[in-house]
C-alpha positions in Angstrom: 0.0 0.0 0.0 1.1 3.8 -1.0 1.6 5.7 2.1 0.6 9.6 0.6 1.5 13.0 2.0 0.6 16.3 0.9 3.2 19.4 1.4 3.4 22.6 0.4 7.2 23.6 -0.9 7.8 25.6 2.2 6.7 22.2 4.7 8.9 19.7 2.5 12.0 18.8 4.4 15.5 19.3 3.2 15.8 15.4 2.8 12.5 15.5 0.9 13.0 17.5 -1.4 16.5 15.7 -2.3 14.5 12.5 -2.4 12.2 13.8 -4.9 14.5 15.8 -6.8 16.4 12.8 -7.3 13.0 10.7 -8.4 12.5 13.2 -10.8 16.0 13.1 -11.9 16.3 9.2 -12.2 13.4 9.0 -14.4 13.1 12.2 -16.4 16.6 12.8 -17.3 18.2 9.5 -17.2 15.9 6.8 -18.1 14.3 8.8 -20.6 17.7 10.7 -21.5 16.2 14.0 -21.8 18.6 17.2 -21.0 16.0 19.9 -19.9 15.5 22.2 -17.0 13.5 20.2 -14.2 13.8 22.7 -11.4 12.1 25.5 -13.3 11.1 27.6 -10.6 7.6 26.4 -10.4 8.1 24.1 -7.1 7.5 26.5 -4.7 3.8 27.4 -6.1 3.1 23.6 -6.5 1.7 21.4 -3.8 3.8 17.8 -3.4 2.0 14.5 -3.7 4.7 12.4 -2.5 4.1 8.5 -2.0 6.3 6.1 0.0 6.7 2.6 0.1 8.4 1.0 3.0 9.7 4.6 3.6 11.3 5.0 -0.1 10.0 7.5 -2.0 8.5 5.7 -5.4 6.1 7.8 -6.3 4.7 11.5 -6.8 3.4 14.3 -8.4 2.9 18.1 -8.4 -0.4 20.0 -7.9 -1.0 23.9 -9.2 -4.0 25.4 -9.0 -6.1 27.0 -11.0 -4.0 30.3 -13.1 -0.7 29.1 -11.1 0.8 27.1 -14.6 -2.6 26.5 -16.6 -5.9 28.2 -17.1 -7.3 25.1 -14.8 -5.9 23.1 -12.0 -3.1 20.8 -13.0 -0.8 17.7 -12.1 2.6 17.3 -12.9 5.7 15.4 -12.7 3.7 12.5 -13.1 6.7 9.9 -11.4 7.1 6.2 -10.2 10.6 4.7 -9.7 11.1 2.0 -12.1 11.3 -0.9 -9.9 8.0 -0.2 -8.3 5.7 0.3 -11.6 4.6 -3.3 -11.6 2.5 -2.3 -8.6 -0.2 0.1 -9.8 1.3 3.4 -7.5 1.0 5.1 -10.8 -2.8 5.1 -10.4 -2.6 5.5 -6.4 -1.4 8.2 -6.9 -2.7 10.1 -9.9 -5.8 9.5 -7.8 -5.0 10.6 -4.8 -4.0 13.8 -6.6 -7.3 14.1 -8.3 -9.2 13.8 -5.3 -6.7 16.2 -3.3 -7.8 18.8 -6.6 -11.7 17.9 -6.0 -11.8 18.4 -2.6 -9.1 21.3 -1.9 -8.9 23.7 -5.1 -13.0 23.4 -5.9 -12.2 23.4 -9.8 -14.0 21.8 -12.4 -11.3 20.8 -14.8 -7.7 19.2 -14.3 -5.2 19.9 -17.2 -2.0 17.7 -17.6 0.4 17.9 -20.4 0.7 14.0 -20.7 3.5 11.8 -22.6 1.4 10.6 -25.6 3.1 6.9 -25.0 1.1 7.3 -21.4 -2.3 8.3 -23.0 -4.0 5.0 -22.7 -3.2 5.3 -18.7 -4.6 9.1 -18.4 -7.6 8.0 -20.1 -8.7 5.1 -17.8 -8.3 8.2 -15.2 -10.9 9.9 -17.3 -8.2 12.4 -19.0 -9.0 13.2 -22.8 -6.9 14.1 -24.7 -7.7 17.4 -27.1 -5.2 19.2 -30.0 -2.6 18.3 -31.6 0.6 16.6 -29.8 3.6 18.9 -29.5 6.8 18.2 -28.5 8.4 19.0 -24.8 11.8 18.7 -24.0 11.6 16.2 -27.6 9.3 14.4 -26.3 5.6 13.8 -27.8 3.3 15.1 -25.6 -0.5 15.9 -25.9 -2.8 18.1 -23.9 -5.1 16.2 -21.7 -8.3 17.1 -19.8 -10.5 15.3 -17.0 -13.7 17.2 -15.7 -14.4 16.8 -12.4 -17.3 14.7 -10.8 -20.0 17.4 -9.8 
């Protein structure tokens, strides 16, 4: 089971934030060998969905809300440690995110910019895609929305 915890950028704690700035790093810019900018500056607005298992980070997001990156509320950073995919914590916690967005920021639409080779997985979250895909840091990506349950 995915242990979840919510913090702001200002409650994360110095090992924290290591541990998910290296997440980010081991995935993002090695495994998918992609040079870009992860600590863009954006961190401190976000809130941080951070999931642990046995006490290792394996999983997390980032939460903005509405008009802090996107018109809507958003998720980002979408990240599970390798080893630890085969156990559905990518789903724990994209919806423990979505549910944090329903129940904290009152919004009626989440926007993600998703990796189109993930779009089958955003979609059994309810995410649909819309527009063209563009590409981000080289990657294929594709602008995805899920409306909240009223």
């Amino acid at each position: 089971m995915l242990e979840i915890q919510i913090k702001t950028f200002d409650e994360l704690q110095t090992k924290e934030l290591y541990d998910l700035l290296q997440l980010r790093s081991e995935v993002f810019v090695v495994e998918q060998d992609c040079v870009y900018q992860d600590i863009d500056g954006k961190d401190q607005k976000a809130l941080h969905v951070l999931g642990y298992y046995q006490n290792q980070l394996v999983a997390y997001t980032r939460l903005f809300k509405p008009g802090d990156y996107f018109e809507y509320s958003s998720i980002g950073r979408v990240v599970v440690k390798e080893s630890f995919r085969q156990f559905g914590f990518g789903k724990d916690i994209m919806k423990a995110s979505i549910k944090l967005i329903e129940e904290d920021f009152k919004g009626k639409v989440i926007k993600i910019s998703a990796q189109c080779y993930l779009k089958k997985f955003y979609n059994e979250l309810g995410f649909i895609e819309e527009g063209d895909t563009y590409l981000e840091d080289d990657i294929p990506h594709m602008a995805m929305y899920r409306k909240l349950e009223a």
